[in-house]
C-alpha positions, -999 to 999 in steps of 0.1 A, spaced: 605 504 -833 611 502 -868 588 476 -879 561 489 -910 525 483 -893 510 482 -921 478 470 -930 492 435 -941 514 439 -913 486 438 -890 467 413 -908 498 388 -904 502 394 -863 457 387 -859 464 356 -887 498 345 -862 483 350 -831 447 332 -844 469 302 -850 484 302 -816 519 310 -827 535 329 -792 545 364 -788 583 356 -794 581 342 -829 550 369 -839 578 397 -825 605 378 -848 583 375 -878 570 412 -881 609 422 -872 603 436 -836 621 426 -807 603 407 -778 603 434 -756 591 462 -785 562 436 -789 553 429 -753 556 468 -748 525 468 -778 506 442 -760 504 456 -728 488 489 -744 452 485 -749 453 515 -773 477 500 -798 469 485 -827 491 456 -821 473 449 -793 433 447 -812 449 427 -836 466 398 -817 439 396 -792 413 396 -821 431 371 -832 431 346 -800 391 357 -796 389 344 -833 404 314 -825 388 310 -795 355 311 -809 366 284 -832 370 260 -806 337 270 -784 319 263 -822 339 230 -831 332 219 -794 289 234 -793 294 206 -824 304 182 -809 281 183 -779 251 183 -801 261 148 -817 260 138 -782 302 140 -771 298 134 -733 336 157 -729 317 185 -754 290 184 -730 310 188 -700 331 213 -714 300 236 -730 284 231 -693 319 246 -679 320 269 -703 282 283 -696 289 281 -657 317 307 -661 296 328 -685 269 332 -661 291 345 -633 311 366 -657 275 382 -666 269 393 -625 
């Protein structure tokens, strides 16, 4: 692996992976080849890997807030969707 992973480096693979871009182009961007990359993300200990899944947890949480929003002004598919979505966290919690 040659790629720099820098602190900006870093920075740029959360920021890409936040915005949904997929592995392949967040491997081409930071100059690493697909495999190098999927080889970082399967390693819970890499840095690579915090910072991409940060990243989709980030944006995640963007979309449970946008849609918590949305149910409260009354969006029946909100509802349904923040019901779902509280179902699955109660069995996760067992």
């Amino acid at each position: 692996m040659n790629t720099v992973l820098n602190q900006d480096t870093l920075e740029l693979i959360e920021k890409a992976a936040y915005a949904t871009m997929p592995p392949s182009e967040i491997a081409q961007l930071i100059g690493m080849t697909l495999q190098e990359f999927k080889e970082q993300l399967m390693s819970e200990s890499s840095v690579i890997y915090r910072h991409y899944h940060m990243g989709k947890k980030k944006a995640r949480l963007l979309v449970y807030e946008q849609t918590l929003e949305q149910a409260k002004l009354g969006n029946i598919d909100a509802l349904k969707l923040m019901s779902e979505h509280i179902d699955t966290m109660s069995a996760e919690e067992i």
